[in-house]
N, C-alpha and C positions, 0 to 999 in steps of 0.2 A: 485518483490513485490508479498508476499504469499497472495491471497485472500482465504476468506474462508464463504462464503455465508450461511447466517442463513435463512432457510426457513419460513416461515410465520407460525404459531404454536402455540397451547398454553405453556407458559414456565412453562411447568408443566411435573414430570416424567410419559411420557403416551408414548408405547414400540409402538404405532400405527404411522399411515402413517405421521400425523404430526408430527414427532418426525424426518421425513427425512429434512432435517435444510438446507444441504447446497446444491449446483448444483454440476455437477461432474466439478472439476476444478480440474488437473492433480499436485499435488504438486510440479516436476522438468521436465523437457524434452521442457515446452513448448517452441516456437522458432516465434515469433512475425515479422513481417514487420521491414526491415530495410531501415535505412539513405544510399544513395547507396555511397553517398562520403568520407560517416565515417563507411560503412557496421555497421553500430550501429544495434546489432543482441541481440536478446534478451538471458540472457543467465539464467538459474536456472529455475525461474518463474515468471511471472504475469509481463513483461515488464521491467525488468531486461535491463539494456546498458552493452555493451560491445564494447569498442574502439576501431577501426582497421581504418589504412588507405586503399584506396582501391587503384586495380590500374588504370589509363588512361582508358586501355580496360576496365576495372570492368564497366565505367563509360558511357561508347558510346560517351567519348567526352575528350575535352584537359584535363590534367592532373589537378587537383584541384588549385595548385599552381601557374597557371600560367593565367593570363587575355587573356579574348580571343581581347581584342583591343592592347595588348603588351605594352600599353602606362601607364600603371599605375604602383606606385611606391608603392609599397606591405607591405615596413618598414611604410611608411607615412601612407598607408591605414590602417595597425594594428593599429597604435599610435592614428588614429584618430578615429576607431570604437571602441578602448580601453575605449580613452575620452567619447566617447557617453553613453555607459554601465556604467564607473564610474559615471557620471553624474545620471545619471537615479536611481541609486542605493542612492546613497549622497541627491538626489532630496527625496525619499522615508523617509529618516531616517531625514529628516530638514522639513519636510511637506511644501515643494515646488513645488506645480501642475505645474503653470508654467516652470520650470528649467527641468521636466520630461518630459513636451508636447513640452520643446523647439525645439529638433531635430526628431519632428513627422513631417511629411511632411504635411502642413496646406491644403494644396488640395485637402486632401482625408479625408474628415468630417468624413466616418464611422471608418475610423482606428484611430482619433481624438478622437471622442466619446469614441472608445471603447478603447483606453489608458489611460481616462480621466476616467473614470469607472474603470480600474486595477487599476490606482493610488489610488482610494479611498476606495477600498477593501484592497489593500495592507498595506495600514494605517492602516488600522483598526485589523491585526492581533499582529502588536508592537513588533518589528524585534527585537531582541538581536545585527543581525549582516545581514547583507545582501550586496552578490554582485555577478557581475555579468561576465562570465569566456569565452571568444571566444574559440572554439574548432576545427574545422576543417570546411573550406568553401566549398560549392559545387558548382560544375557547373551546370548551365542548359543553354540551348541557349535561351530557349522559355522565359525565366524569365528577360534574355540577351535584349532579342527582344522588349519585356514589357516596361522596365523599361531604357535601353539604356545602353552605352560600359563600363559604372565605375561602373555599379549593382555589388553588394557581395550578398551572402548568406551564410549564416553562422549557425550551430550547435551552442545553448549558453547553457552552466550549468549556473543552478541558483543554488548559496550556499543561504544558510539561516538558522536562529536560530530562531524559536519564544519563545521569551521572558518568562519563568517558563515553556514550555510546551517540548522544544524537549531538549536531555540530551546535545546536540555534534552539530555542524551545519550541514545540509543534502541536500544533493541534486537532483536539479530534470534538465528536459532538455526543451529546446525549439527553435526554430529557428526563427530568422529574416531575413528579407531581408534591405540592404542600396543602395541609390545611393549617387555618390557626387555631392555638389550643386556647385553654380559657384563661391561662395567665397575659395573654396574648406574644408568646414567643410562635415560631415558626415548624412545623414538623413534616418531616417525611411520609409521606403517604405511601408513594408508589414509586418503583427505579424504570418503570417497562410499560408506562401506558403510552408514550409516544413511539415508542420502537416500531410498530408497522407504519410510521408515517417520515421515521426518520429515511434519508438516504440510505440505503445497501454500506456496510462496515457500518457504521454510528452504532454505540453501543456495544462495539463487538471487537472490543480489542480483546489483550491475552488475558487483562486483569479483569475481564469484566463474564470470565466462564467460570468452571468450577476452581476448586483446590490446584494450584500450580505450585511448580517449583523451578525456582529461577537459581539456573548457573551463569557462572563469569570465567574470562579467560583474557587478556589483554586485548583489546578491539573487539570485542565476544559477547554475545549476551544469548543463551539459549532458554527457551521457556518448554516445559514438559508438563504434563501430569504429575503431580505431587508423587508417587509411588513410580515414577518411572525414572529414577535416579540414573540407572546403567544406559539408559538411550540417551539422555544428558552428557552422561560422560563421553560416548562415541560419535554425536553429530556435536560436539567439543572439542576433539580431536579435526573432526573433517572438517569442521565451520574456520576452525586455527590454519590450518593447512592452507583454505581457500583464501583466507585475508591475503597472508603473505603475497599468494601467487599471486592475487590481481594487483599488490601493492605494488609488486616485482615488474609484471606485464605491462599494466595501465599505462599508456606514455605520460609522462610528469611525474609518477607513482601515483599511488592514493592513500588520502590518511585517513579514511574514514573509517566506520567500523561496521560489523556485519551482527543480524539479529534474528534467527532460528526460531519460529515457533512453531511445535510439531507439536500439536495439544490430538485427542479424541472428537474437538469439535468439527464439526464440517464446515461452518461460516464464522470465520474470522477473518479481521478487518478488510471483508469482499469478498473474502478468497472465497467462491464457493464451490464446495466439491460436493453439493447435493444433486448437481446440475451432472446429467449421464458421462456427455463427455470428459468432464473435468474425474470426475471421481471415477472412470477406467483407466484415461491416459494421463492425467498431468503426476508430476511429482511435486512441484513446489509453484509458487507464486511471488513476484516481486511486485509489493503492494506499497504503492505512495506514500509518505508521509509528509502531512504540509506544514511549511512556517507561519502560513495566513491560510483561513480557508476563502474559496472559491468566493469573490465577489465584495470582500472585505477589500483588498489592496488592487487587484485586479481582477479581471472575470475568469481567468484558471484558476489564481489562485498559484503562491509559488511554496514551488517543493523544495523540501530540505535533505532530503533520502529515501532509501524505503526499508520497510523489513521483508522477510520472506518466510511465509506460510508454507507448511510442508504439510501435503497428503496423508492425512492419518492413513490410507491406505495404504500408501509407499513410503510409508518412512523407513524400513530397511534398504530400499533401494535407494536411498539419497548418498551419494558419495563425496570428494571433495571436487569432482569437477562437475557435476551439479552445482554446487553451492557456488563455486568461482563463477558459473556462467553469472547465477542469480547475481551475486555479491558486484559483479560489472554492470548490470540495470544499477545497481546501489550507487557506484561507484560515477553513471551517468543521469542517472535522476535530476543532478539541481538542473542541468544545461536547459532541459525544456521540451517539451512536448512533438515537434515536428519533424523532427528527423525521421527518413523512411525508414519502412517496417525493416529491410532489407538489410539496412547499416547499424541499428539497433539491436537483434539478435545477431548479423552477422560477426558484428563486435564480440557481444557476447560470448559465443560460441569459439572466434577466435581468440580468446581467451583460455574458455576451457579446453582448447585440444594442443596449447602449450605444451611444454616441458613442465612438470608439476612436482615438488619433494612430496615422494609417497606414493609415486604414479607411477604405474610403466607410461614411457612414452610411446607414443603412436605413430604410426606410417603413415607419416602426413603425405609423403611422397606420391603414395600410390593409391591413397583417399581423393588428392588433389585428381590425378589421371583418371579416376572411376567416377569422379563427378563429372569431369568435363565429356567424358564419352558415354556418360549414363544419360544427365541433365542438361548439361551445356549445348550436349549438340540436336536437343530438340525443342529448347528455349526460344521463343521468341522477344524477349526482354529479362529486363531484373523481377523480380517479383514485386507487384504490386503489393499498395497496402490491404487494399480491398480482398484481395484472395489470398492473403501471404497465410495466413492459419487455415483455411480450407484446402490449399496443394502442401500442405507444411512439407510432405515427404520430401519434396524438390523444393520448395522453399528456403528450406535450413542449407542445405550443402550450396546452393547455389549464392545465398546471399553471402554464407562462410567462404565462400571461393571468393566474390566481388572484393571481398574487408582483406580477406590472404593477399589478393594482387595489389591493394591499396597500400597495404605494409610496406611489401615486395618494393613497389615502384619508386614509392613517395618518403617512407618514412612514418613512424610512430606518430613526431609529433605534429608534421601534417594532417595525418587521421584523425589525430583530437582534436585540432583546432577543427576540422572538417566539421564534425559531430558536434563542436557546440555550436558552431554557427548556423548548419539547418536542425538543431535541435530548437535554436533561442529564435530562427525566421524565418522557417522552410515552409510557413505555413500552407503556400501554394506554388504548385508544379513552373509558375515563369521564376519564383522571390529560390526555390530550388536549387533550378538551370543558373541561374546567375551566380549562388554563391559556387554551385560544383565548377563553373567555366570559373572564375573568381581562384579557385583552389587546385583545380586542376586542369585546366583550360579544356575543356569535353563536359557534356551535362550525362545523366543518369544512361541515355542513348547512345551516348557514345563511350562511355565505360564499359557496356554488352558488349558492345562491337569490338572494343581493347583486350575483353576475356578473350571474344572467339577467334582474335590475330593473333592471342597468345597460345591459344589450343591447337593452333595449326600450323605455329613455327616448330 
């Protein structure tokens, strides 16, 4: 999951500190907390899964497969936490509270409540398709000891489609815990004892915090605070505003759709704004969403979109050329991970400082001239991946100036074909050069050099 953090700022072209937008967040390498039973390791970025069985040793304890009381029947055990998940899933899509709280363990009022509250968040986003996938159980003794000798723990993919918003159904991860009752059906124990071992986002969508409330608007889906109806209505207007434009912009158009969630939490799916710099400077996040996760089909893992987390801090500051930046990550998501930092935000960016319904337009003119004599003329290359979020201030304008002269030269839909193709195999600096020489006969080095023959005609 690529996030890409919008710092607090006016969305105005100004080559100054606010113009440094996002936090450094590393585009691929990062390597997340894993599940120790499914080693679920983060692979690409931003909490990425990747499948692996682990072994016995990996685990400090008996091998996953096997009950530590020996006495349980593991076919019978699948079949009946199968049932429970189908249940739960079919309970969702029939708006059956009851039939989803039936296999909660009724003892435990707070994990009551608080499935009684998923259930009516989860309504309220209007599934296409939803269910729910057993993956790999883990041992613990301690969780053994808790709960007694028939406890499971269990790894769950959640697939799901929401209804006009996502293209393909997507998935996310989560764990539960069961024991068995004495009729011998299957019950709920616990929604959150795997959560410190899952990957970073697992567990942490919109539906999975408190009390929400879900608006729609055609290609639109915003999630709020149940009690925060009036901030729905206005990042509704601005989230509408932004579709259009990147529809408008985007070379080919885009059909896809954009998804707003501006909750009180600080960590949703990654986004995390507990982290100093994120929670001063970012505004928003454009966070992955996968059609297979990580190690299932391939070792990334392929994306199908993403949504975009907003700063409970800054959520009056989100505007609609905010959202059009984020909504272009959305918009370039499926292409693929390797494109540079450079062509990624600078896209972005040149996008939101468009002509926008609703916008004053901007002095791209004399934003363009204030870069090249502010940045350009002390540049020694494009900006790097590796430092593109720690010089962000020069970062941003300079990579936004590269993507303007790319427009400029070549054409919209040169640019795009550009961007999917070191997005789908730019993995490395020679497979890069080839396709940039390939697309525009010059690699990333001699595109610099093309800015600074143009700054000095």
């Amino acid at each position: 999951m690529s996030q890409t953090p919008r710092a607090a700022g006016r969305a105005t072209p100004d080559p100054g500190s606010a113009r440094g937008r996002h936090s450094a967040a590393p585009r691929r390498g990062r390597v997340w907390p894993f599940l120790t039973a499914l080693a679920l390791v983060a692979a690409a970025v931003g909490g990425g899964l990747a499948l692996h069985r682990s072994s016995a040793d990996d685990l400090g304890g008996p091998s996953a497969s096997v009950e530590a009381s020996g006495a349980t029947d593991l076919a019978a055990r699948a079949a009946g936490v199968d049932e429970v998940l189908a249940g739960r899933a079919d309970a969702v899509r029939l708006d059956k509270v009851d039939r989803f709280l039936a296999d909660v363990d009724p003892g435990n009022k707070k994990l009551v409540a608080r499935q009684r509250t998923l259930f009516e968040n989860l309504r309220q986003f209007g599934f296409a398709s939803l269910r729910y996938e057993r993956l790999q159980e883990q041992y613990d003794q301690s969780l053994t000891d808790r709960y007694g000798p028939s406890t499971y723990v269990v790894a769950v993919a959640m697939t799901y489609q929401i209804r006009g918003i996502d293209p393909t159904p997507v998935r996310t991860m989560l764990g539960y815990t069961f024991t068995q009752r004495s009729d011998g059906r299957w019950m709920l124990v616990s929604d959150s004892d795997l959560d410190r071992r899952l990957p970073r986002g697992s567990h942490q969508e919109a539906w999975d915090t408190g009390e929400v409330l879900v608006k729609r608007a055609p290609r639109v889906l915003v999630v709020v605070e149940r009690d925060q109806a009036q901030l729905a209505g206005t990042l509704m207007v601005k989230a509408s505003s932004a579709v259009r434009a990147v529809s408008k912009s985007w070379p080919g158009g885009w059909t896809g759709s954009g998804v707003v969630i501006a909750l009180d939490d600080k960590m949703v799916r990654g986004a995390d704004y507990t982290l100093p710099k994120n929670a001063e400077d970012a505004l928003a996040m454009a966070t992955w969403v996968y059609r297979t996760l990580p190690g299932e089909v391939s070792g990334l893992g392929e994306r199908a979109d993403s949504y975009v987390v907003v700063n409970p801090r800054n959520r009056t500051k989100v505007d609609a050329r905010i959202l059009a930046h984020e909504f272009t990550h959305v918009a370039t998501a499926p292409y693929g991970t390797f494109a540079p930092r450079w062509l990624v935000e600078g896209a972005a960016t040149y996008v939101e400082f468009l002509p926008m319904a609703g916008a004053s337009d901007l002095a791209l003119d004399k934003y363009r001239e204030k870069v090249r004599t502010t940045y350009l003329s002390k540049a020694k290359g494009l900006p790097a991946d590796a430092t593109f979020f720690r010089d962000s201030s020069s970062s941003y304008p300079l990579a936004w100036l590269a993507v303007d002269y790319l427009f400029q030269r070549w054409g919209g839909t040169e640019v795009a074909t550009l961007y999917q193709e070191l997005a789908a195999l730019g993995s490395t600096q020679a497979e890069r050069n080839r396709i940039m020489i390939e697309h525009l006969n010059m690699t990333e080095a001699g595109l610099f050099q093309a800015l600074k023959a143009a700054a000095a005609a």
